[in-house]
C-alpha positions in Angstrom: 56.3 -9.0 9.5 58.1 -6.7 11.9 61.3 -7.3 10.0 59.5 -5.9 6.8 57.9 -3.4 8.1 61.1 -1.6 10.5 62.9 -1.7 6.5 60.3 0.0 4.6 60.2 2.5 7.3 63.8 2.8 7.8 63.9 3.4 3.7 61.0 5.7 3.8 62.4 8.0 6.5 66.0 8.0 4.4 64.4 9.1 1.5 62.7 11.8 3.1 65.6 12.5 5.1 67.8 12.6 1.5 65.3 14.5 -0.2 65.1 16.9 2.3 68.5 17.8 2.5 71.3 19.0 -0.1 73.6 17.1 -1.9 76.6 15.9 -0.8 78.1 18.7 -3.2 76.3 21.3 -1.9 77.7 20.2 1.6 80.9 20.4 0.6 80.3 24.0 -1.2 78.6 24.9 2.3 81.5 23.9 4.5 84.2 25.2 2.3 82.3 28.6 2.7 82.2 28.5 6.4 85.7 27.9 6.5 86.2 30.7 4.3 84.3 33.4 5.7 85.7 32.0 9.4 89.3 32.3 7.9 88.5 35.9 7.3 87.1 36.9 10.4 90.2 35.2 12.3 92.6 37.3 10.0 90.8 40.4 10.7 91.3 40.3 14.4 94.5 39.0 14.1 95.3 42.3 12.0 93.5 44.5 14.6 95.2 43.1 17.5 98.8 43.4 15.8 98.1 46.9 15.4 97.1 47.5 19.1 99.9 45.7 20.0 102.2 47.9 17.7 100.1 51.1 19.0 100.9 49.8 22.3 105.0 49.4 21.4 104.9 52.8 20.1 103.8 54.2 22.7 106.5 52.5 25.7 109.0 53.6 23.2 108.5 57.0 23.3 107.5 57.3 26.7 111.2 55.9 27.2 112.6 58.3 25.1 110.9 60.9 26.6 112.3 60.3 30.0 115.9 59.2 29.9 116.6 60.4 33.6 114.8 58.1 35.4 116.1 55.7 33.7 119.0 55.4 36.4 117.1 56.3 39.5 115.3 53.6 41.5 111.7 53.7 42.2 110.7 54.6 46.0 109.4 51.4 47.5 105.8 51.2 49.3 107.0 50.8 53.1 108.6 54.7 52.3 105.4 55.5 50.5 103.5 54.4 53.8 105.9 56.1 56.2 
């Protein structure tokens, strides 16, 4: 009897179970999207954070064009700083 009666449970709750949910299609369509939309959001930041990083590269650049005679002279070390 037990054997009979763990099946028609087991059937009833997939049933449910695959009524309740989408089809395997819609699944699909539903990943697919996710991936999209995360595919997007990656290449956005990526964008962002290539421009920072060009802003940044700008930025050095010109500060070392701005300043070509201390280009030759050492910096003053932190034990003369201290002194």
């Amino acid at each position: 009897m037990w054997p009979f009666v763990s099946f028609v449970a087991g059937f009833v709750s997939g049933w449910a179970t695959r009524s309740i949910s989408d089809t395997p299609h819609g699944v699909g369509v539903e990943l697919l999207e996710v991936a999209i939309k995360t595919k997007t959001h990656v290449e956005k930041w990526a964008a962002a954070e290539y421009e920072r990083l060009a802003d940044m590269t700008a930025e050095a650049q010109s500060r070392v064009n701005q300043s070509p005679s201390r280009a030759g002279k050492p910096r003053k070390s932190s034990k003369a700083a201290a002194k």
